[in-house]
PyMOL CGO cylinders between C-alpha atoms (Angstrom):
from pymol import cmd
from pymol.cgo import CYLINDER

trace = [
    CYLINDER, 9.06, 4.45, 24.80, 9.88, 1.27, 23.17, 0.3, 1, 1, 1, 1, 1, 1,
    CYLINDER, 9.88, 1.27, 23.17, 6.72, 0.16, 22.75, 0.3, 1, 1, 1, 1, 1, 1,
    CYLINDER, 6.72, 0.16, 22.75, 5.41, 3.02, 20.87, 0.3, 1, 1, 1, 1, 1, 1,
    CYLINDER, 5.41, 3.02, 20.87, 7.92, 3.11, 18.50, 0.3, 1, 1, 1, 1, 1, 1,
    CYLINDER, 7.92, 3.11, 18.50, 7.83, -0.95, 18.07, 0.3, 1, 1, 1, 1, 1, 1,
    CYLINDER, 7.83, -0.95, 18.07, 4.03, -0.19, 17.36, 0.3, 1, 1, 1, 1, 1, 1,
    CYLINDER, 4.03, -0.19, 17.36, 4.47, 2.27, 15.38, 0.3, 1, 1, 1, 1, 1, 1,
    CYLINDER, 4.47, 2.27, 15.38, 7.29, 0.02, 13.09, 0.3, 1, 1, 1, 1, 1, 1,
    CYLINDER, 7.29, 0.02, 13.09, 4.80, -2.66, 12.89, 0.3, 1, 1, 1, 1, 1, 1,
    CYLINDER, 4.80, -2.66, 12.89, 2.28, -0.16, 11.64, 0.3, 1, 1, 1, 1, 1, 1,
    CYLINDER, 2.28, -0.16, 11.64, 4.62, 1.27, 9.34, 0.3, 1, 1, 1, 1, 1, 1,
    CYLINDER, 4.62, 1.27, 9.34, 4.78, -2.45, 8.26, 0.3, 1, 1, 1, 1, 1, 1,
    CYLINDER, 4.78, -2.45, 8.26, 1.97, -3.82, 7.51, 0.3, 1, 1, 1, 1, 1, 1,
    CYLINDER, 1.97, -3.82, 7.51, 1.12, -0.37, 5.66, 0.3, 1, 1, 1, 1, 1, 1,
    CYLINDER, 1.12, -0.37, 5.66, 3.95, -1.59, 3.18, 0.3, 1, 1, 1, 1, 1, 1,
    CYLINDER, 3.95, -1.59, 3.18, 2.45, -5.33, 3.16, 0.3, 1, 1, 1, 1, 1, 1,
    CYLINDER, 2.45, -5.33, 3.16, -1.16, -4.06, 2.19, 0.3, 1, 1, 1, 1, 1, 1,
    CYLINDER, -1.16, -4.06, 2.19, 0.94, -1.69, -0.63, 0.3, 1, 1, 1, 1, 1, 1,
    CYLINDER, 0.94, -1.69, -0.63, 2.53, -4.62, -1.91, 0.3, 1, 1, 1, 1, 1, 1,
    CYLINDER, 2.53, -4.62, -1.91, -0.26, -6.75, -2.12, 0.3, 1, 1, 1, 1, 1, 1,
    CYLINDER, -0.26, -6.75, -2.12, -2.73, -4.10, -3.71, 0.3, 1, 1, 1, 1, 1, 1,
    CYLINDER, -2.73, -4.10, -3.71, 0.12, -3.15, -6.38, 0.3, 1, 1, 1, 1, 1, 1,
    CYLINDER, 0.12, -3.15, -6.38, 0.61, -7.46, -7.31, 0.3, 1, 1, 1, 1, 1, 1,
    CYLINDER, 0.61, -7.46, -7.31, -3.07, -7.43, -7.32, 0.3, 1, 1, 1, 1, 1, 1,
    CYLINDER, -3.07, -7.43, -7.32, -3.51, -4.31, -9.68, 0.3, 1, 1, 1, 1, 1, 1,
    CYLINDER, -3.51, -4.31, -9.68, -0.60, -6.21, -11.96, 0.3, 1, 1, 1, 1, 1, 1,
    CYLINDER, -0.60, -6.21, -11.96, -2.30, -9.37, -12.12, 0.3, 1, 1, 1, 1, 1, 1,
    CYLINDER, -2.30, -9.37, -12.12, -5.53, -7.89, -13.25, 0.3, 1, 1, 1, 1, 1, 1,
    CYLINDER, -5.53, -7.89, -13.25, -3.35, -5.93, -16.08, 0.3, 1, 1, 1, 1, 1, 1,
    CYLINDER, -3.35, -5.93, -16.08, -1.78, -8.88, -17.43, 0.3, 1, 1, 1, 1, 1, 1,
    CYLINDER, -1.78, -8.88, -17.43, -5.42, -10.83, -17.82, 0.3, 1, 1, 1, 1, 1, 1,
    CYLINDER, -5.42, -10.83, -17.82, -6.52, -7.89, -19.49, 0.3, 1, 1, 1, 1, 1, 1,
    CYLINDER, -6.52, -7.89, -19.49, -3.53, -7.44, -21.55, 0.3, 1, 1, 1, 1, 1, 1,
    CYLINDER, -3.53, -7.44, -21.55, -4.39, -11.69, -22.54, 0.3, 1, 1, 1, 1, 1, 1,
    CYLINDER, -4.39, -11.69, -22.54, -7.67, -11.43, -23.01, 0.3, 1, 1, 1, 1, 1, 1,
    CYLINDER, -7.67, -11.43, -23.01, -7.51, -8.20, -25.27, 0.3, 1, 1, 1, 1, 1, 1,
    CYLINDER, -7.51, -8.20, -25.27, -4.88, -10.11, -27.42, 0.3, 1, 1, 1, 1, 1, 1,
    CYLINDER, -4.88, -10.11, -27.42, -6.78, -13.06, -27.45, 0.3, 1, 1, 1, 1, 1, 1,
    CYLINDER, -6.78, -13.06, -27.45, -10.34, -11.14, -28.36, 0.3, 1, 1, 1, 1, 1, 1,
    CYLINDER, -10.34, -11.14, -28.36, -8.56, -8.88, -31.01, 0.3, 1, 1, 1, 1, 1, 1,
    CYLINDER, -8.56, -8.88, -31.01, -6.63, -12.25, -32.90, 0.3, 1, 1, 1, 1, 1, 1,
    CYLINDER, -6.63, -12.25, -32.90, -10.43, -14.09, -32.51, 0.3, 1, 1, 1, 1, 1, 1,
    CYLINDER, -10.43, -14.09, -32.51, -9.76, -16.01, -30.02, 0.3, 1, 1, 1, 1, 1, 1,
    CYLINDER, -9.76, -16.01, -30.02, -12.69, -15.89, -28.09, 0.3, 1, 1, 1, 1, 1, 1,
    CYLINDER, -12.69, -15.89, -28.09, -13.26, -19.56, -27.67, 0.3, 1, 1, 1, 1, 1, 1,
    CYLINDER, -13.26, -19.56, -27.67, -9.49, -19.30, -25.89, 0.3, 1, 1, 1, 1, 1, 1,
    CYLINDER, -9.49, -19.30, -25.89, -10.68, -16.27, -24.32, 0.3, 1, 1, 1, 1, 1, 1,
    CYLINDER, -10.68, -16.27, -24.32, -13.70, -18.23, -22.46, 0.3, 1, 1, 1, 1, 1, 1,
    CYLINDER, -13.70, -18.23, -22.46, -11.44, -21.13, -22.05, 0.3, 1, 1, 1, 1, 1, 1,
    CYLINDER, -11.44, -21.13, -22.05, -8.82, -19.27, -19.79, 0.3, 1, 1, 1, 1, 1, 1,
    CYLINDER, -8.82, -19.27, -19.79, -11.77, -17.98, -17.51, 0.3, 1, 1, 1, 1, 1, 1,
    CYLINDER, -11.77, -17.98, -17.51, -12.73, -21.06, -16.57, 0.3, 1, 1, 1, 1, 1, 1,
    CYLINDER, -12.73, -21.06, -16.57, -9.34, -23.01, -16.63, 0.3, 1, 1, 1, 1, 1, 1,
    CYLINDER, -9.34, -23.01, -16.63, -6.60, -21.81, -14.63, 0.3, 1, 1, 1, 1, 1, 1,
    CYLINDER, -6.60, -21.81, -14.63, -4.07, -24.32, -16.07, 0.3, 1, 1, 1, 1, 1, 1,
    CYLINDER, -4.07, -24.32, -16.07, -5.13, -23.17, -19.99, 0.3, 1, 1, 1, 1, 1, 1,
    CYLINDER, -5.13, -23.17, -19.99, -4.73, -19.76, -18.40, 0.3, 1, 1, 1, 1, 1, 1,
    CYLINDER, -4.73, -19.76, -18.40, -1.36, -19.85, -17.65, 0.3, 1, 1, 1, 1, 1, 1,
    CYLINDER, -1.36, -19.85, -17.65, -0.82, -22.44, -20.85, 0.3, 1, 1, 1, 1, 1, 1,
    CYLINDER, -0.82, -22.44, -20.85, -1.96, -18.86, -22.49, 0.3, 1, 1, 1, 1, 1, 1,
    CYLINDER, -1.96, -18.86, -22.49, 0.39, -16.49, -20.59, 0.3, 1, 1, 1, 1, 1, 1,
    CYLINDER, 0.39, -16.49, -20.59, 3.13, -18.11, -21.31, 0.3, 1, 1, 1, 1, 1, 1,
    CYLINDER, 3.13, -18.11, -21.31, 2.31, -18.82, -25.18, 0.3, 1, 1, 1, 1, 1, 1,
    CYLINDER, 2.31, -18.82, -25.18, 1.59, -14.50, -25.19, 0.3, 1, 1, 1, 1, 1, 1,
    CYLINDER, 1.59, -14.50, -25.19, 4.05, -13.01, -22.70, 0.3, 1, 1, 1, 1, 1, 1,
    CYLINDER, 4.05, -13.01, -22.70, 6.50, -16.24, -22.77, 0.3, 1, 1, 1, 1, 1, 1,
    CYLINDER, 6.50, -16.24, -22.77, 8.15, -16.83, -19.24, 0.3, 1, 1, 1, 1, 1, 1,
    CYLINDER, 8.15, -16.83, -19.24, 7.85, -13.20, -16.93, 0.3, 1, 1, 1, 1, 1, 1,
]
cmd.load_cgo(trace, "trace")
């Protein structure tokens, strides 16, 4: 009886993992869009390009918009 009910906790665990990372994923792709509609709507598209192919400008650029989350 043990067993299933260990299994069955574990289950119940990793459930919550997956949650967790599927809801940090879903706020990480808010926050880039939040940055790059700030940055597109202030013309700051060369910025814009920049932080999709730098990830230390990126987060140069978080900070500068959102200061320290």
């Amino acid at each position: 009886m043990c067993d299933v009910l260990d299994r069955v906790e574990n289950r119940g665990i990793q459930k919550g993992i997956q949650k967790g990372i599927q809801k940090g994923i879903m706020q990480g792709e808010d926050t880039i869009l939040s940055l790059m509609n700030y940055l597109l709507s202030n013309n700051r598209t060369e910025d814009a390009k920049k932080a999709t192919e730098d990830k230390a400008y990126r987060n140069k650029l978080l900070t500068e918009v959102f200061g320290n989350k």
